[in-house]
C-alpha positions as CSV (number, residue, x, y, z in Angstrom):
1,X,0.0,0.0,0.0
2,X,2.9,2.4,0.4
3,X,3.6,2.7,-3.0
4,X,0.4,3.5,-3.6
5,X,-0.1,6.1,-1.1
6,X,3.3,7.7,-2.8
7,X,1.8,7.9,-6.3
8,X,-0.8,11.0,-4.3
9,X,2.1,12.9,-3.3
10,X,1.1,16.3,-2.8
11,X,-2.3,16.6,-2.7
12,X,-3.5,18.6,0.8
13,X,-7.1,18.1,1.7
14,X,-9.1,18.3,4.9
15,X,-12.0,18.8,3.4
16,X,-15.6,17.6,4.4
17,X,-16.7,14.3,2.5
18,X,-18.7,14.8,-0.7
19,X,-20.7,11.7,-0.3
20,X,-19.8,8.2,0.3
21,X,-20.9,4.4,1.3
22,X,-20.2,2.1,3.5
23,X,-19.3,-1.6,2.3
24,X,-17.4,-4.4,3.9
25,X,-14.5,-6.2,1.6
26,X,-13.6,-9.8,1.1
27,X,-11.7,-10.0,4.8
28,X,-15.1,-8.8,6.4
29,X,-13.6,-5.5,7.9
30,X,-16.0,-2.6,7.0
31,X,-14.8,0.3,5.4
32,X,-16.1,3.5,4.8
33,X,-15.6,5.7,1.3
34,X,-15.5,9.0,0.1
35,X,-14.3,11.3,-2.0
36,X,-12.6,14.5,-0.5
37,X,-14.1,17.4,-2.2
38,X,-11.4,19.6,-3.5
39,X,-7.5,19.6,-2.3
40,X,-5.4,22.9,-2.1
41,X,-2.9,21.1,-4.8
42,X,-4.8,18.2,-5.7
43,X,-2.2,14.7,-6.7
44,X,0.6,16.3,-8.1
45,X,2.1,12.9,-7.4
46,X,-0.4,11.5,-10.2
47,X,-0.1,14.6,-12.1
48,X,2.0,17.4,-12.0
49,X,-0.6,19.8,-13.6
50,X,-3.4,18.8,-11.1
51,X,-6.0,20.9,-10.5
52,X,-7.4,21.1,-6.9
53,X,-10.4,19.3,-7.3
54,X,-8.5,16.3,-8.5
55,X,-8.2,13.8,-5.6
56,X,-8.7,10.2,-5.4
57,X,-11.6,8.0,-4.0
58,X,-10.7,7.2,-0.6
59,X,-11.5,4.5,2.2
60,X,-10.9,4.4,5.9
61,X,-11.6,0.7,7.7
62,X,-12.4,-0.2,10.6
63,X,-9.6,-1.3,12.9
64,X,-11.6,-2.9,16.1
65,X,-14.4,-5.1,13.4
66,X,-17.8,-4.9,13.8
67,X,-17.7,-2.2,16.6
68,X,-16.6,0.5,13.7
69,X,-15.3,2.6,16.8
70,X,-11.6,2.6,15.7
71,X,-10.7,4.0,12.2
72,X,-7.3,3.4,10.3
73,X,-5.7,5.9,8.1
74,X,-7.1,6.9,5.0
75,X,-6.4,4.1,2.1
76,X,-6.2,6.1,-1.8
77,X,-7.4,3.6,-3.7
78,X,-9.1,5.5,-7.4
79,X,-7.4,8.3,-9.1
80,X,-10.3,10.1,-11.6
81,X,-9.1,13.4,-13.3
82,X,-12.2,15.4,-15.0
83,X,-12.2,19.4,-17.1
84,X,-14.3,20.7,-13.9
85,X,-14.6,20.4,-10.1
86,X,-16.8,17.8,-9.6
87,X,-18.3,16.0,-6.3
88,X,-17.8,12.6,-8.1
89,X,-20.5,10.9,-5.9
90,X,-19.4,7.2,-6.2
91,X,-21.7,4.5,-5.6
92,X,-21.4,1.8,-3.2
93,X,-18.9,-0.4,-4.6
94,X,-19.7,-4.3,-5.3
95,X,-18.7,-7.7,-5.9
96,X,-20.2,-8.9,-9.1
97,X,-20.6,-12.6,-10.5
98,X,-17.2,-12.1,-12.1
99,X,-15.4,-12.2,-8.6
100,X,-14.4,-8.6,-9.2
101,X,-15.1,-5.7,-7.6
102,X,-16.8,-2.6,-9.2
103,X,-17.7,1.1,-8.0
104,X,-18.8,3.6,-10.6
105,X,-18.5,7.4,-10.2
106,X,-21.3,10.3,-10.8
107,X,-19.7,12.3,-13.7
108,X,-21.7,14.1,-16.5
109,X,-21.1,13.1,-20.2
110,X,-19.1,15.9,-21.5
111,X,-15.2,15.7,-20.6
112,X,-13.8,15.6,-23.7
113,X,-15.8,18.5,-25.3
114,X,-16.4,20.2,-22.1
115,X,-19.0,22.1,-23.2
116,X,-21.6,23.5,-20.1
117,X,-24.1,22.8,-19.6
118,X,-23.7,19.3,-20.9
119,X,-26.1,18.3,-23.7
120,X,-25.2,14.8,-23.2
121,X,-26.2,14.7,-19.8
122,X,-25.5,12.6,-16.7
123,X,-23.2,9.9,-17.0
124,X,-21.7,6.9,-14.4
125,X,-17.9,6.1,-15.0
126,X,-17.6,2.6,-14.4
127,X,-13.6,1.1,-12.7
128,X,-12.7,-2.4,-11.8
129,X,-10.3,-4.2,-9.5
130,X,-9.8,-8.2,-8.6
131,X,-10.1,-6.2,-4.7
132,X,-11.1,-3.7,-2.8
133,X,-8.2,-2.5,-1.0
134,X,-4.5,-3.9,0.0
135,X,-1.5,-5.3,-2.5
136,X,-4.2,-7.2,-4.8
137,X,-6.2,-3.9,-5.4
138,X,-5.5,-2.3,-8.8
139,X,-8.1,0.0,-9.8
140,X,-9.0,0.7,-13.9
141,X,-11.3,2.5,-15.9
142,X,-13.6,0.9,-18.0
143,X,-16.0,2.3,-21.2
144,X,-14.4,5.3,-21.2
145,X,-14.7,5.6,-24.8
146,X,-18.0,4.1,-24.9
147,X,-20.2,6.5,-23.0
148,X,-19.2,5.0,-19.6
149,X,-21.4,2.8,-17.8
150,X,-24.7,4.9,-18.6
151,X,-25.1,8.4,-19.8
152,X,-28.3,10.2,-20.5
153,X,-30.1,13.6,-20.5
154,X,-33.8,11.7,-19.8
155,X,-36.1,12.1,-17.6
156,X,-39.4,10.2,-17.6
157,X,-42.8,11.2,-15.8
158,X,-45.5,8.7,-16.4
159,X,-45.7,8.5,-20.3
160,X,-44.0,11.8,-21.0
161,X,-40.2,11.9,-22.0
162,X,-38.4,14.8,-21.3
163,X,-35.1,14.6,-23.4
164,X,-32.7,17.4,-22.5
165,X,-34.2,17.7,-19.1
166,X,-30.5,16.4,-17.3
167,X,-27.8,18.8,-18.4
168,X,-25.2,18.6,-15.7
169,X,-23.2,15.1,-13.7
170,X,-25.4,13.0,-12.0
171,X,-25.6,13.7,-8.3
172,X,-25.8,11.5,-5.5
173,X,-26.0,8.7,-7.5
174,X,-26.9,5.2,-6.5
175,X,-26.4,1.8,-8.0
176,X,-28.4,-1.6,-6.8
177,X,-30.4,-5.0,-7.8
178,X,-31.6,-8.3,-6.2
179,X,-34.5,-6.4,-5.5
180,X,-37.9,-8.3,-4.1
181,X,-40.1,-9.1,-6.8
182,X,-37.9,-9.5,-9.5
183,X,-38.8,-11.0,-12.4
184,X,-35.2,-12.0,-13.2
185,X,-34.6,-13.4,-9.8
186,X,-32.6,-10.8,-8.8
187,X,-30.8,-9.9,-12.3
188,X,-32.5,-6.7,-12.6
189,X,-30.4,-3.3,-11.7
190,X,-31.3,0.2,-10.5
191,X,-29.4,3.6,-10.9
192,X,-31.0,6.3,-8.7
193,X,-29.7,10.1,-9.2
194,X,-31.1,13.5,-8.2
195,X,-30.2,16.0,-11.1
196,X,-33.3,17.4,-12.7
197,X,-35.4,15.5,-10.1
198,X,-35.1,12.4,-7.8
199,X,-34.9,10.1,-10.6
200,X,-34.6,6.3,-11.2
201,X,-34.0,4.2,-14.0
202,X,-34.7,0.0,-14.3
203,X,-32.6,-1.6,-16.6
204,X,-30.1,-4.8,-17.4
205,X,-26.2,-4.6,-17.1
206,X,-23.6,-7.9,-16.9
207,X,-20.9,-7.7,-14.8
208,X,-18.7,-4.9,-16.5
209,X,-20.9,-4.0,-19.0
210,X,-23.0,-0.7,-20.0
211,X,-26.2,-0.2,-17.8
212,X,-29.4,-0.6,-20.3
213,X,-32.7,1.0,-19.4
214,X,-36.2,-0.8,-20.0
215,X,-37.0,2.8,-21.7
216,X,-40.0,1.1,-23.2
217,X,-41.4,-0.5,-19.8
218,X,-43.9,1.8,-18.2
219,X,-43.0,2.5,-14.9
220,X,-39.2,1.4,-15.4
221,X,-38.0,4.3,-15.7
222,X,-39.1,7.9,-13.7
223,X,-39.6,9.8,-9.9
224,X,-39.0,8.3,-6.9
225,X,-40.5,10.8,-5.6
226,X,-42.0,14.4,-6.8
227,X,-42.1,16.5,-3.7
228,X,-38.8,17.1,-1.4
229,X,-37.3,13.5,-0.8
230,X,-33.7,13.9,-2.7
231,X,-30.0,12.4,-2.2
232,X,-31.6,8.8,-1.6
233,X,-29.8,6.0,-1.2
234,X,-30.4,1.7,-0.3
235,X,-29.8,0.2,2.7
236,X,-31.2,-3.6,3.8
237,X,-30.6,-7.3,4.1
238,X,-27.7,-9.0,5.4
239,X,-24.8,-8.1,3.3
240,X,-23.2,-5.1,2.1
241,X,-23.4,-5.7,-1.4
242,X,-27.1,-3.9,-2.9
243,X,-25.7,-5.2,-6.3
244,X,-25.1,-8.7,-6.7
245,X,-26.8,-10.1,-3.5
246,X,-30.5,-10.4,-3.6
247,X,-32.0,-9.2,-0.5
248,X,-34.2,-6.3,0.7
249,X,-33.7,-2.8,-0.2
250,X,-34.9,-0.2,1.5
251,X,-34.4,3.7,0.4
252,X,-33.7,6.8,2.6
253,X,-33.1,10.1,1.9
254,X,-33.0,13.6,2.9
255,X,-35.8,16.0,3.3
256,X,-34.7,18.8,1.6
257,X,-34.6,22.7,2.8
258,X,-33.6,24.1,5.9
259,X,-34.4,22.5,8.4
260,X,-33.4,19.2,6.8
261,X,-34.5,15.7,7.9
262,X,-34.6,12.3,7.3
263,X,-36.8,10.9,5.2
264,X,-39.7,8.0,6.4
265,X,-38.1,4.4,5.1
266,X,-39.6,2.8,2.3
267,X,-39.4,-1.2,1.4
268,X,-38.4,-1.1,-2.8
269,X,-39.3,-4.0,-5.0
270,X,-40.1,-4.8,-8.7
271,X,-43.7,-5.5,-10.3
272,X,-43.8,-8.8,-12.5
273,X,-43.0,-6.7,-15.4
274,X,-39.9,-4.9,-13.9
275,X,-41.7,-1.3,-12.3
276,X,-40.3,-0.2,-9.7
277,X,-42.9,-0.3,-6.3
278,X,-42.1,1.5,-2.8
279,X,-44.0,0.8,0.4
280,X,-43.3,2.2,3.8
281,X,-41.6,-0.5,5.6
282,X,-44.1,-2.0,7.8
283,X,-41.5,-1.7,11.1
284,X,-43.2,2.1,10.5
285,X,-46.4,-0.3,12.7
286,X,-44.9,0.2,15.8
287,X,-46.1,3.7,16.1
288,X,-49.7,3.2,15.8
289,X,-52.1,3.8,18.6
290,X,-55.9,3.6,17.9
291,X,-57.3,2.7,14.8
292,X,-60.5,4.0,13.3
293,X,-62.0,2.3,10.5
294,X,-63.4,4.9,8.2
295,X,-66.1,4.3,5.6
296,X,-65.5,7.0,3.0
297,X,-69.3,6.4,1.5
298,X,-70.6,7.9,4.8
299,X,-68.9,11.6,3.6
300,X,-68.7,12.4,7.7
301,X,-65.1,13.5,8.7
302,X,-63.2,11.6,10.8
303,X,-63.1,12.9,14.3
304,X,-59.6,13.5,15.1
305,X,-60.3,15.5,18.7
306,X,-58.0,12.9,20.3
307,X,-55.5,13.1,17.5
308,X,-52.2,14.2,17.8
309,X,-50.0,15.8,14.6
310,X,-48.7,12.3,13.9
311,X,-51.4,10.5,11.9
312,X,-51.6,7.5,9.2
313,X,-54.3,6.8,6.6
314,X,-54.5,4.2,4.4
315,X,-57.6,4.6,2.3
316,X,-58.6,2.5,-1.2
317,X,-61.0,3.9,-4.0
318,X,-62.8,2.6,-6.8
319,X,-65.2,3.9,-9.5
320,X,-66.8,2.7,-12.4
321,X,-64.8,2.6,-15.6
322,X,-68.0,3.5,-17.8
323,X,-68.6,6.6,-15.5
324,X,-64.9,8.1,-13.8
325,X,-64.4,10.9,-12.3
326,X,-64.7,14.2,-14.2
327,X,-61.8,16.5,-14.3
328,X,-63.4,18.6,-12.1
329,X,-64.1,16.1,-9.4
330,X,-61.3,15.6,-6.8
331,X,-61.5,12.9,-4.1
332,X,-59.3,11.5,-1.4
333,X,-58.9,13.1,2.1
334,X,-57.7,16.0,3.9
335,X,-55.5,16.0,7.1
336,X,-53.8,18.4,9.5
337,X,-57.7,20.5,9.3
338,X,-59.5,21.9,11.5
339,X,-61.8,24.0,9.9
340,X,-59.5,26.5,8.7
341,X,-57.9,24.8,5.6
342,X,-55.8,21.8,5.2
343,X,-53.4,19.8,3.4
344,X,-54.9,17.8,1.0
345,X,-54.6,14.5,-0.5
346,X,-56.3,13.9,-3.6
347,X,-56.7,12.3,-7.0
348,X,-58.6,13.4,-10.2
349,X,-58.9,12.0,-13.0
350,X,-59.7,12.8,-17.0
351,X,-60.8,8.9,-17.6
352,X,-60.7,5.7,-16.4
353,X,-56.9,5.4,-17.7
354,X,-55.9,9.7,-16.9
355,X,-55.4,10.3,-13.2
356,X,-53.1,12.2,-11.4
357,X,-52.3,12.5,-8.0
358,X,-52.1,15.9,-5.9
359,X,-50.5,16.7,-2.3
360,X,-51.7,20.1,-1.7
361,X,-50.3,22.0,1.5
362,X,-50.9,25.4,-0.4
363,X,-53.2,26.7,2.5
364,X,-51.2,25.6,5.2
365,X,-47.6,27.4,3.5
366,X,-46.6,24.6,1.4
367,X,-46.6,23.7,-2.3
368,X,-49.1,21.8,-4.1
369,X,-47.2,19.0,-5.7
370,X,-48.7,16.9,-8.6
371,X,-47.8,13.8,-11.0
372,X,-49.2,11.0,-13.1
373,X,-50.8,8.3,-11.4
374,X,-50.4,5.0,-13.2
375,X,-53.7,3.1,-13.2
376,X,-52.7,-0.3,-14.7
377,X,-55.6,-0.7,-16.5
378,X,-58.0,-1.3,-13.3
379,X,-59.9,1.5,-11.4
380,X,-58.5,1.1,-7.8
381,X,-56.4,2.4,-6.1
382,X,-54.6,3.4,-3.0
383,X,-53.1,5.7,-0.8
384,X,-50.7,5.4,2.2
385,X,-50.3,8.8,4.2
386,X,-48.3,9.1,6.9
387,X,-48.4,12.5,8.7
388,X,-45.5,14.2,11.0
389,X,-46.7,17.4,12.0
390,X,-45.1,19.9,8.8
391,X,-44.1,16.5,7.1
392,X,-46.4,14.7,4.8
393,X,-45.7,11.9,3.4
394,X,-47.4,10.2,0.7
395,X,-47.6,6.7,-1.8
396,X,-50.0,6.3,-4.5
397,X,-50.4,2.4,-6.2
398,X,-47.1,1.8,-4.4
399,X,-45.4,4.0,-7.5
400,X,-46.2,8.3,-7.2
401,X,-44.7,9.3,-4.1
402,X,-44.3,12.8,-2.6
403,X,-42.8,14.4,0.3
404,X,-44.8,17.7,1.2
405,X,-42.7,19.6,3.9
406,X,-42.5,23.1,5.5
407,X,-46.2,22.5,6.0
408,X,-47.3,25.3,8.8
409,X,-51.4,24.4,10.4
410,X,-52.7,27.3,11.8
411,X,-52.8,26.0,15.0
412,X,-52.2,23.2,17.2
413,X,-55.9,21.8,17.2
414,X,-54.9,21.5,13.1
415,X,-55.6,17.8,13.9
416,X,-58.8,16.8,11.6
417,X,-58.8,13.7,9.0
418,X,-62.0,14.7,6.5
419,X,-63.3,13.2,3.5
420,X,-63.1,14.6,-0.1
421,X,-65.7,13.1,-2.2
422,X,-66.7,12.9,-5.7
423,X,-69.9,11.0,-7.8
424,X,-69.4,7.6,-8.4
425,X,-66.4,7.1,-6.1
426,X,-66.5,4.7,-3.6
427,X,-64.0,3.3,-0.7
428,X,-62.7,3.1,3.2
429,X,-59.9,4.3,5.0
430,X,-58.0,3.8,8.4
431,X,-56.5,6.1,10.4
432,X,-54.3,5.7,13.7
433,X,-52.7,8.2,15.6
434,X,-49.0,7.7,16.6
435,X,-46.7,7.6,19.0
436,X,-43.9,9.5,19.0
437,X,-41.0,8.3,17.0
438,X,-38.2,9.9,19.4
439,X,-37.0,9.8,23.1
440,X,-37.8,14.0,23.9
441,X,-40.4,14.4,26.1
């Protein structure tokens, strides 16, 4: 490893982190990795013209094992030289059915032409080395002339493509598969990024190979969510490796704004033909207190005198194909009300195949947020609220998602679960309060 360490002579960081992972290698000590942002000199070691911002991937494992209390010195293991500073988000890096390992790096597509902004858009370098760290480790680039790993400018909401809609490096980026539900036993693979949107793509990649995405697979390809959930990322099952490893995958994020927070957990999977689904994970249970079954027919609002600002709901509708909803008509429920406006959780709906799902927080300070609902060719469907007092959070069909924050009631009685109702829509709901979810009084 000395020899290695020498090759970075020169560079002077103490920078904060970027972003980074945490994996564990093939002699079980976790490590975590990171990329420094910016150095005052950068590698001169590597090159003598570096620019600041050039400085390698980094890890730093865990001395004492599994207590992770004791860290060892930083181990340089990935040189990656670019026309512009940038954060490089790398992935968690894995072990694929090769026996080699992989990380890939969140870059934009446009460093040999550099023009800015970058029509080409995002773009995940992919390197390779037979191991993680110590004298086996040797590190190398892969598809650099071939587009990298995955590069796009795409977006996708619903139906509609928005080409040109990514025109900078990916950021935060996230790479995973063996997901629940998978069609392919596990084959299928996820990249997750946050430019132009929290965005995700479904698609196919062999072990050192270009990522492909199922462009043409409704629902393979779009938001993970359209409100303020950003910078997500998987954790879940047993091992360390979200790659190659079926097991579950569960994604957290960060609220974004100031103040920040941490995002409620949600359970990821794949439909039988490769969508992507999210759920809250159902550990989430723990919090509930009573339960009121709520028949949405009856139009009466839910009592929520005894309710607290922590609330759940999970409600299901249905309407008759040959008569849906009007555009006009909105139905669904409203929380955090008491008789002086609301947040409001709603669908409408242009047809029996057209709806779209709303958060609305508007009269309570917040922003009405809005996005296709997939229907699937049935007239169901569901919603999963769960409420945190200027949180909202919100799942439609398992696939629109928002998070509605900065959400101000008007006063602390702002406690009321009510109906909103429209012709020829029928359903029931349950609501629970909750518990508090921390140890302040």
């Amino acid at each position: 490893m000395a020899a290695v360490q020498e090759t970075y002579e020169g560079m002077d960081s103490s920078n904060s982190p970027c972003s980074g992972f945490v994996t564990v290698g093939d002699d079980g000590v976790p490590c975590a990795g990171f990329r420094q942002c910016s150095s005052s000199h950068g590698a001169t070691g590597l090159n003598p013209q570096a620019h600041a911002w050039d400085v390698p991937l980094e890890l730093r494992c865990a001395t004492d094992g599994a207590n992770m209390t004791q860290w060892g010195p930083s181990e340089f293991i990935l040189p990656f030289y670019y026309f512009r500073g940038l954060p490089y988000d790398p992935t968690r890096p894995w072990k694929d059915s090769d026996g080699k390992w992989y990380v890939a790096m969140s870059t934009d597509g446009c460093n040999a032409s550099k023009a800015r902004p970058c029509p080409a858009g995002g773009r995940l370098d992919l390197f390779t080395s037979p191991a993680l760290r110590g004298a086996d480790a040797d590190w190398t680039q892969l598809l650099a002339d071939e587009g990298g790993m995955f590069t796009t400018n795409m977006t996708v909401s619903g139906a509609v493509r928005s080409p040109g809609a990514i025109t900078g490096e990916f950021v935060t980026s996230g790479y995973f598969g063996g997901l629940p539900g998978d069609p392919d036993g596990g084959r299928t693979r996820v990249v997750t990024q946050n430019r132009a949107g929290p965005t995700f793509w479904v698609g196919k990649q062999e072990a050192g190979g270009k990522f492909e995405a199922l462009w043409d697979v409704p629902g393979a390809v779009g938001h993970y969510d359209y409100g303020s959930l950003t910078m997500a990322r998987t954790l879940g099952s047993a091992d360390a490796n979200q790659v190659n490893v079926n097991g579950r995958r569960v994604l957290l994020g960060w609220i974004g704004g100031s103040v920040a927070s941490q995002s409620l957990p949600r359970d990821l999977s794949l439909s039988p033909t490769h969508e992507l689904l999210q759920a809250f994970v159902p550990e989430l249970q723990v919090l509930r207190e009573t339960q009121e079954p709520y028949a949405v027919l009856s139009g009466a609002p839910y009592d929520g005198a005894k309710a607290t600002a922590q609330v759940e709901v999970v409600a299901t509708f249905s309407f008759d194909a040959a008569k849906p909803p009007t555009p006009a008509d909105k139905f669904g429920f409203a929380v955090l009300g008491n008789g002086d406006g609301a947040t409001e959780v709603y669908i409408q709906c242009a047809g029996a195949a057209d709806c779209t799902a709303h958060v609305d927080s508007t009269s309570q300070g917040g922003r009405l947020l809005s996005a296709p609902l997939p229907m699937l060719g049935n007239t169901s469907l569901s919603v999963h609220v769960i409420v945190d007092g200027s949180i909202v959070e919100a799942i439609f069909n398992n696939r629109t998602a928002f998070v509605n924050d900065h959400i101000s009631p008007s006063n602390d009685d702002a406690t009321t679960v009510s109906l909103l109702n429209a012709d020829g829509v029928t359903g029931t709901a349950s609501i629970w309060t909750l518990k508090q979810a921390n140890n302040f009084p």
